[in-house]
C-alpha positions as CSV (number, residue, x, y, z in Angstrom):
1,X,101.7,20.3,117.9
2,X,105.2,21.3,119.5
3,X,108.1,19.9,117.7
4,X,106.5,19.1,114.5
5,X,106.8,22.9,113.3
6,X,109.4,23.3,110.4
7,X,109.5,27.0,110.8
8,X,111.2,27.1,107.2
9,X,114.4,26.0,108.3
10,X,116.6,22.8,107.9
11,X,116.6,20.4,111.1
12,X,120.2,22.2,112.0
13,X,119.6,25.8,111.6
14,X,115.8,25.1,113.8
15,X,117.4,23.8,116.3
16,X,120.4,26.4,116.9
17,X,117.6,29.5,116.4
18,X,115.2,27.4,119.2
19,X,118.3,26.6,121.7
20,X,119.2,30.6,121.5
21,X,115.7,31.6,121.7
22,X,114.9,29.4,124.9
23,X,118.5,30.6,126.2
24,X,117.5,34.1,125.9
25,X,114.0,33.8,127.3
26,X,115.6,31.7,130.8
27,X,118.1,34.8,130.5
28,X,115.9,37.8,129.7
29,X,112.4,36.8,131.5
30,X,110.8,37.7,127.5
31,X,111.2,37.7,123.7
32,X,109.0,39.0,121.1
33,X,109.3,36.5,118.4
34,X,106.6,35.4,115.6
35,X,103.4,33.2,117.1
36,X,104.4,30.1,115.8
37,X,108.1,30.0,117.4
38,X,106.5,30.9,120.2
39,X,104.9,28.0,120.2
40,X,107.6,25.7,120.3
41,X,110.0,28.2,122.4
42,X,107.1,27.7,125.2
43,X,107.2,23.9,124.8
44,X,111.3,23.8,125.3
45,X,111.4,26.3,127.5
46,X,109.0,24.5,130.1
47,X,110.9,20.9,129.4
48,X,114.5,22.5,130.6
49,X,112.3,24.2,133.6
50,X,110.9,20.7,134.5
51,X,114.6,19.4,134.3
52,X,115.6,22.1,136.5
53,X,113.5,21.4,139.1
54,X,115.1,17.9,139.5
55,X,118.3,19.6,140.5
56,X,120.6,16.5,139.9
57,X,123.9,16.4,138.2
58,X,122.1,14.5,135.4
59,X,119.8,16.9,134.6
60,X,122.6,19.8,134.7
61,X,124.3,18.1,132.5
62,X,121.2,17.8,130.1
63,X,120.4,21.1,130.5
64,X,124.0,22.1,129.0
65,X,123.4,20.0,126.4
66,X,120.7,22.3,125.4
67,X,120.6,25.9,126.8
68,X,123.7,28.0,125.3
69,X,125.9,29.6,128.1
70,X,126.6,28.1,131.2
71,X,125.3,31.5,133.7
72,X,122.3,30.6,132.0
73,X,122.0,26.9,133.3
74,X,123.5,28.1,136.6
75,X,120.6,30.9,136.9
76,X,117.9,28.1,135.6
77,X,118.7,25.4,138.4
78,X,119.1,28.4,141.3
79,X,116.5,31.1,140.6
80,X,114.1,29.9,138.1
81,X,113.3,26.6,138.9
82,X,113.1,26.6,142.4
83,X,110.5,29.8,142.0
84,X,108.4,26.9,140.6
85,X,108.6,24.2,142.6
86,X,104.8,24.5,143.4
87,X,103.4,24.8,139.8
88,X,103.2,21.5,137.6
89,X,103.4,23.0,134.2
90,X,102.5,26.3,132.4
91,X,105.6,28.1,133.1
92,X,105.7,30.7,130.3
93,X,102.7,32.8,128.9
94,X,102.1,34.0,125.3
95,X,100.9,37.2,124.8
96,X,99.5,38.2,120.9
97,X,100.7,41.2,119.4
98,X,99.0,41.6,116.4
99,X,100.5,41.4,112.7
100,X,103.8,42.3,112.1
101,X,104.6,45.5,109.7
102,X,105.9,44.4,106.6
103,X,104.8,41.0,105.7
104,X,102.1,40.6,108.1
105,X,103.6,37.2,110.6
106,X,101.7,36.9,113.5
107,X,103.6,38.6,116.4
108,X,103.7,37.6,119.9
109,X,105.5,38.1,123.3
110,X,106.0,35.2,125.4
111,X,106.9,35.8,129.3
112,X,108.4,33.8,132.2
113,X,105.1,33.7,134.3
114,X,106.0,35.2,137.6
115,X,104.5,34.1,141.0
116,X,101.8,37.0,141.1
117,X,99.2,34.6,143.1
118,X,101.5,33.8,145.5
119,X,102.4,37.4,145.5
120,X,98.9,39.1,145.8
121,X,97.5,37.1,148.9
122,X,100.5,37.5,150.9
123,X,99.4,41.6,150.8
124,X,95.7,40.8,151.1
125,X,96.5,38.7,154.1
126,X,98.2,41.4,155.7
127,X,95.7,44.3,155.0
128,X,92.5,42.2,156.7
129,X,94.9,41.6,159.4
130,X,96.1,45.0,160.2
131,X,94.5,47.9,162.6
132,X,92.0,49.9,161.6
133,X,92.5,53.3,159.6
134,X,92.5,55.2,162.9
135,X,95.8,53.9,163.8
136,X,97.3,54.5,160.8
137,X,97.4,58.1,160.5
138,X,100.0,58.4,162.8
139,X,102.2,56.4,160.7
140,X,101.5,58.9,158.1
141,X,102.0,61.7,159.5
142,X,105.3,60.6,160.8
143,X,106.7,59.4,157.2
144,X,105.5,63.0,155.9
145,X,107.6,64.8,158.7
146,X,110.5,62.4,158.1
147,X,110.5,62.9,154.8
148,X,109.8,67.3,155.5
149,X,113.1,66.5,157.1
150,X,114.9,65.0,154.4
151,X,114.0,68.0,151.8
152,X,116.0,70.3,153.4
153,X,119.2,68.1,153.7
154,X,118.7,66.9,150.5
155,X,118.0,70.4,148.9
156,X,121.7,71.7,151.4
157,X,123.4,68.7,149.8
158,X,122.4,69.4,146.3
159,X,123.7,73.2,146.8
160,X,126.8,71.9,147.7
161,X,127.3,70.3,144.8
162,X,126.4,72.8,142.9
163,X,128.7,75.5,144.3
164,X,131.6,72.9,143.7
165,X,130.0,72.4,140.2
166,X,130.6,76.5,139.5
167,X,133.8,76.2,141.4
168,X,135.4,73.5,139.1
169,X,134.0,75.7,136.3
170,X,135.6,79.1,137.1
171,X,138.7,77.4,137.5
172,X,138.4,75.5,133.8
173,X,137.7,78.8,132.7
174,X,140.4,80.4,134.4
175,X,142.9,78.0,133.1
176,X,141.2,78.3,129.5
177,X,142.0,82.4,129.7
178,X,145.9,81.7,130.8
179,X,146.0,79.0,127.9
180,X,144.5,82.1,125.2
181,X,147.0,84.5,126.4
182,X,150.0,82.4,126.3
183,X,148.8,81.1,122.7
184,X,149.1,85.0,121.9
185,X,152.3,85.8,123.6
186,X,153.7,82.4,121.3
187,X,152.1,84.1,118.2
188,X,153.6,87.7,119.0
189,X,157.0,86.6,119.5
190,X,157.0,84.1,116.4
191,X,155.9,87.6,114.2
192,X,158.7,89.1,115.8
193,X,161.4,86.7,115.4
194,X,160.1,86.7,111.2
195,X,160.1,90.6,111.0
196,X,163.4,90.7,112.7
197,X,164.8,87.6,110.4
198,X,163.2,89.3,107.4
C-alpha cells in the first residue's frame, strides 16, 4: 500500500529521497530505482500530476511544497499535465528489471507514460484515408531525385571543408618548421656566446 512503505529510512531522510526521486522522474521522463520505491515514487508522482492539472495558484504553490526546483513545477503545470488532461489516473508505468547485481533488490524502471494511443490512430487515420499506392510512386521518385540532388552538394560542400581543413594544416605546419629553426638559431648563438666567453 503507497505510503506505508519504510524503505529503511527514518520519516526525514524518506521523504527527502522520495521528493528528489519524483522531482527527477517530472524532470527526466524515467529513473531506474529498486521495485518497491517505485512503488511509492508512482503513487506521488501521479498526486503532483493530478494537482497539476488543476492549474491554480493553490495547487502551484503545493506543488513547490513538494517537487525540488522550481523549472521542474514550471515544466509540470505547462507540458506534463496538460498532455494529460484526458487520462484520469495511471500516469507513470513500471517496468521490472530483474534482480539487481550484488545483493539481489528487485530492480525496476518506471516511465512517464507518453500519449502513444493518441499518437498511433492519428497515423492509422491518415493511411485508410490517403490514395492508393499508385499515386504514391511519384512522390517517391521525386524525394529520391531531390535527395540525388543533395549528394552532390553535400559531397562539394564537404570537399570544401576539407581543402580548408589541409590548408589550416600546412600552415600549422609551416609555422611549426619556422618555430624549429628559430629554436636552433637561439641554441647556436647561446653555444657561441659560451665558447667565446670561455
Amino acid at each position: 500500500m503507497p505510503g506505508t512503505r519504510k524503505l529503511g529510512r527514518p520519516t526525514a531522510h524518506r521523504n527527502a529521497m522520495l521528493r528528489g526521486m519524483v522531482t527527477y522522474l517530472l524532470e527526466n521522463g524515467q529513473i531506474e530505482t529498486t521495485l518497491t520505491r517505485a512503488k511509492e515514487v508512482r503513487a506521488l508522482t501521479e498526486k503532483m500530476i493530478t494537482i497539476g492539472k488543476k492549474n491554480t495558484l493553490d495547487a502551484r504553490r503545493a506543488a513547490m511544497a513538494f517537487i525540488t526546483k522550481e523549472d521542474v513545477v514550471k515544466k509540470l503545470f505547462d507540458q506534463i499535465a496538460p498532455s494529460y488532461s484526458d487520462r484520469e489516473g495511471g500516469y507513470t508505468r513500471i517496468y521490472k528489471m530483474g534482480p539487481r547485481r550484488g545483493d539481489g533488490a528487485e530492480m525496476a524502471i518506471i516511465k512517464l507514460v507518453a500519449e502513444e494511443a493518441s499518437a498511433n490512430e492519428e497515423p492509422k487515420k491518415a493511411a485508410k484515408s490517403s490514395a492508393p499506392k499508385k499515386e504514391k510512386a511519384p512522390k517517391a521518385k521525386k524525394t529520391e531525385e531531390k535527395a540525388a540532388e543533395a549528394i552532390p552538394a553535400e559531397a562539394e560542400a564537404a570537399a570544401e571543408k576539407a581543402e580548408e581543413t589541409v590548408a589550416e594544416t600546412v600552415a600549422a605546419a609551416e609555422e611549426v618548421a619556422d618555430a624549429a629553426a628559430a629554436v636552433e638559431e637561439t641554441a647556436e648563438n647561446a653555444a657561441d656566446s659560451e665558447k667565446e666567453n670561455a
